[in-house]
C-alpha positions in Angstrom: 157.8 187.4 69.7 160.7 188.6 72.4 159.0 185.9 74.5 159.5 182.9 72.1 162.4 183.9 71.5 163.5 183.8 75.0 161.8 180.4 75.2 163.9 179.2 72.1 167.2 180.7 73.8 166.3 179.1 77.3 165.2 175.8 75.8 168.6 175.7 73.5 170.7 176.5 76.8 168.9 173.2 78.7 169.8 171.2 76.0 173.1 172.0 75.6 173.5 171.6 79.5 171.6 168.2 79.9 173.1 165.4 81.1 172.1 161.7 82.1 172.1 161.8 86.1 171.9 157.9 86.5 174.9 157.3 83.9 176.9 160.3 85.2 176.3 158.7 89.2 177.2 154.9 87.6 180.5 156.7 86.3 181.7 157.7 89.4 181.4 154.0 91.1 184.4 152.3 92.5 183.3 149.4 89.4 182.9 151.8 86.5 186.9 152.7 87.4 187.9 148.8 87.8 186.2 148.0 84.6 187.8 151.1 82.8 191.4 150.4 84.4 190.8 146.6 83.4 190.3 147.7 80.0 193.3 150.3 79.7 195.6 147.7 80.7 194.2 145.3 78.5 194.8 147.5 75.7 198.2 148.2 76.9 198.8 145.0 77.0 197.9 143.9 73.5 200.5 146.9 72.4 203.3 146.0 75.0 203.6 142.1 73.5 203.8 143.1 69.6 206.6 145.9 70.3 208.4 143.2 72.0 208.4 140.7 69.7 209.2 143.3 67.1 212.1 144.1 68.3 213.4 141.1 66.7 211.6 140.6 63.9 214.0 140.1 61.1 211.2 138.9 58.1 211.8 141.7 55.5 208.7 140.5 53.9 206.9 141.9 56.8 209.0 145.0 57.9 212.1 147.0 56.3 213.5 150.2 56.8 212.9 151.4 52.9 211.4 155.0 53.3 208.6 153.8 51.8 205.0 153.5 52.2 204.0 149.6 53.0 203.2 147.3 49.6 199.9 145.6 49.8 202.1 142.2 49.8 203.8 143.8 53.1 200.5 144.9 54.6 199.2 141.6 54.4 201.9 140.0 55.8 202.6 142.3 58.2 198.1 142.1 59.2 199.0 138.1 59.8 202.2 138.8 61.6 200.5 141.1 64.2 197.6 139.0 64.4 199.6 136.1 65.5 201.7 137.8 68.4 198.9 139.9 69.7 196.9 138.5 72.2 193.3 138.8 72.1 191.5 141.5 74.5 189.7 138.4 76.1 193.2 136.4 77.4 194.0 140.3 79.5 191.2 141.0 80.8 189.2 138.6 82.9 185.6 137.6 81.8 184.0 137.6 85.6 184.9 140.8 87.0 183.1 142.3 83.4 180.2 140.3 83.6 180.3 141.0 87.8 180.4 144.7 86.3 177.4 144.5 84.5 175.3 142.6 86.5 175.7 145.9 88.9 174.7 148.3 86.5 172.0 146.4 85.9 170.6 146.2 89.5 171.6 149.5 90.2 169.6 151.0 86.9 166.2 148.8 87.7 167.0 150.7 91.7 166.6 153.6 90.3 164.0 153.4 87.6 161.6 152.1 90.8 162.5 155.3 92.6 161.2 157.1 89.4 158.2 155.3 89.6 158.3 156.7 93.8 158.8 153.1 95.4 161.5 152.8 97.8 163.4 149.7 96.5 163.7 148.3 100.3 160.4 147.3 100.3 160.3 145.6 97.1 162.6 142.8 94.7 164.3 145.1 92.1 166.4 142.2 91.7 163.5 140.5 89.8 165.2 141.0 86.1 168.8 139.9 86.5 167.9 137.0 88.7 165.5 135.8 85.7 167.5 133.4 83.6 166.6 135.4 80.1 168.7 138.5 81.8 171.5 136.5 82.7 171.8 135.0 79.5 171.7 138.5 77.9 174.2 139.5 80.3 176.5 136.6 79.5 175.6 137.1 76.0 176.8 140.7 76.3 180.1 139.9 77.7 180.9 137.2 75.4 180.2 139.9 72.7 182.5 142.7 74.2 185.5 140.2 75.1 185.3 138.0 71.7 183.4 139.6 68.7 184.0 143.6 69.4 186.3 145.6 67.4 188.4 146.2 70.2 191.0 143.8 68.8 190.9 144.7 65.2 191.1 148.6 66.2 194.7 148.0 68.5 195.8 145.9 65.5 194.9 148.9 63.2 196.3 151.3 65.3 199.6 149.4 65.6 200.1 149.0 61.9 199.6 152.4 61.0 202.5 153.4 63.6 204.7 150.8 62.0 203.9 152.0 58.7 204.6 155.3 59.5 208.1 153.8 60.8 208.6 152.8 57.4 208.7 156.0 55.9 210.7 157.0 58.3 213.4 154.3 58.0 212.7 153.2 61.8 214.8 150.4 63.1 213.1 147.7 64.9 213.8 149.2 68.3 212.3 152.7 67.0 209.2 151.5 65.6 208.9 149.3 69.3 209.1 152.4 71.4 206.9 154.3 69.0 204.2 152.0 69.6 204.4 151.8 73.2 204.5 155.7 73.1 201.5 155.6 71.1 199.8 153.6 73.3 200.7 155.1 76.7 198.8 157.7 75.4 195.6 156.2 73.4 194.6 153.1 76.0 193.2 155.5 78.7 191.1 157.3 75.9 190.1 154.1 74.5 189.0 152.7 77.9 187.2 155.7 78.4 184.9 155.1 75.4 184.1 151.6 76.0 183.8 152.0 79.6 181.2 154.6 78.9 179.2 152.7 76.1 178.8 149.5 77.5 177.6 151.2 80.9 175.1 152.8 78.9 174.7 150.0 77.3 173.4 147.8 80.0 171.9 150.3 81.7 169.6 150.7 78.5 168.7 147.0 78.8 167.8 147.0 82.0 165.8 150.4 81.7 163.7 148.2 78.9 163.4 145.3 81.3 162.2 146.9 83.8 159.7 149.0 81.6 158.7 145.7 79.8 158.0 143.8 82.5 155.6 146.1 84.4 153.5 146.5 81.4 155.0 150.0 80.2 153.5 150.7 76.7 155.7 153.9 75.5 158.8 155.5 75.6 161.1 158.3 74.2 164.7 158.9 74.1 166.1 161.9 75.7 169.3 163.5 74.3 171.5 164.4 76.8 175.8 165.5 76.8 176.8 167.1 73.4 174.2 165.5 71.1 174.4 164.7 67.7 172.3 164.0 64.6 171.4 160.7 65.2 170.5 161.3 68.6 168.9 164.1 67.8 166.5 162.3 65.3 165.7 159.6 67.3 164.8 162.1 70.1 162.6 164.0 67.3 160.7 160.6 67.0 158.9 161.5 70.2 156.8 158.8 72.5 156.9 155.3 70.5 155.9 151.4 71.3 158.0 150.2 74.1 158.4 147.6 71.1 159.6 149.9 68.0 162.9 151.0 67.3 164.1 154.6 66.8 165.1 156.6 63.8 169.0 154.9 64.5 167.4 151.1 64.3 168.1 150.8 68.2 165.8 150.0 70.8 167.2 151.7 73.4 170.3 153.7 74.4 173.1 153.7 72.9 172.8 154.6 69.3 176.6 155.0 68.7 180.2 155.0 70.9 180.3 157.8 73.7 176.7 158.3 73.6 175.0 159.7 76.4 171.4 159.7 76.3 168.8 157.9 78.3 165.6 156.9 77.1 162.5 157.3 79.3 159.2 155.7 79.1 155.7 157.9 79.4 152.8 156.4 81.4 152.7 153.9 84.0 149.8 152.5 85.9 151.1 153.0 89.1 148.5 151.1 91.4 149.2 148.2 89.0 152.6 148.2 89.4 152.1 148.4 93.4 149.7 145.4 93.1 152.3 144.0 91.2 155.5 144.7 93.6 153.0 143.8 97.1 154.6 141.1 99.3 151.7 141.1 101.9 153.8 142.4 104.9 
């Protein structure tokens, strides 16, 4: 009994302390910080325009200093008035340097799932998947996604609504409510560009894990929780070695199964000789 015990306390203590080695290395690339900075300012950005033009807004329909929570006619107005003086996340930050980005992540993850398998990438193509016009498309497709059909957009033009509404009620002038949201934002776009720096690195680097795994006939795989865990992860993790086809208990694929998350999935045999046979150039 004392020693399952100390098995359950030592296996406990690994879990907690896991962490995703490949996504923790990716993080501390000269791109990862480019992307994230891109992103930050971005955000900034978005903020900085609609607390300027506020300044001199003088549509009452939209914004007056009442002490009073915003009517649903003002909200609405107010939705259409930010959404016409914000600019989209996609016209301040530049579409090649993200896509550049990800193209990187996804070499450098097919790298290293090789040097799992123990073949030094110098002697064969890793480049195989992202130079195969499906992966560029999904790559593309991936970037169009994150710059034009995210929630990037519609969560800065939450969060600035909710400071001007807290303006409001607290009979702000114009001025006020534009330096609140700029103070607001000075301290949310880092934190924000955190998170979706983090996620779509993971993100990627799951797809390429899966393209890799697919195309050298992998049958199986797992997903490994690693950094705080959570339920979801935690379920999928409980689903043990499934088709390299099947989703997990989230509905996803592959990594990740929500914002911030961590884990990696890995994938359980390989035939090894076949994938040498596979990878052989004859020299």
């Amino acid at each position: 009994m004392i020693a399952e015990a100390i098995r359950a306390i030592d296996d406990f203590i690994a879990k907690q302390t896991d962490t995703n080695p490949h996504l923790e290395a990716l993080k501390r690339t000269p791109g990862y910080d480019k992307f994230r900075q891109s992103f930050a300012t971005g955000i900034k950005g978005q903020a900085s325009k609609v607390a300027d033009d506020f300044r001199t807004l003088s549509d009452p329909r939209v914004y007056d200093q009442s002490y009073d929570p915003l009517t649903d006619t003002q909200k609405t107005h107010l939705n259409n008035w930010v959404g016409r003086h914000m600019p989209p996340i996609h016209q301040l930050v530049p579409r090649y340097p993200v896509f550049n980005y990800f193209r990187q992540v996804f070499n450098a993850t097919v790298k290293n799932r090789y040097g799992k398998w123990g073949f030094k990438t110098k002697a064969v193509d890793y480049n195989f998947e992202v130079s195969n016009p499906h992966y560029t498309a999904q790559l593309n497709s991936h970037t169009d996604y994150l710059l034009h059909k995210s929630t990037i957009d519609d969560t800065t033009k939450a969060r600035i609504i909710n400071v001007i509404d807290e303006g409001k009620q607290a009979g702000m002038t114009n001025d006020e409510v534009a330096d609140s949201i700029n103070d607001e934002f000075d301290q949310i776009s880092g934190t924000r560009a955190d998170m979706i720096a983090r996620t779509e690195t993971a993100n990627v680097a799951g797809q390429a894990d899966m393209a890799a795994a697919t195309e050298n006939g992998v049958q199986t795989k797992h997903w490994v929780v690693a950094g705080p865990g959570c339920p979801i992860c935690d379920d999928n993790e409980a689903d043990g070695s499934i088709d390299i086809n099947d989703s997990f208990s989230s509905g996803d694929d592959t990594v990740p199964a929500h914002p911030n998350c961590e884990c990696y999935v890995d994938f359980d045999e390989i035939d090894l000789d076949a994938l040498a046979d596979s990878l052989w150039d004859g020299s």
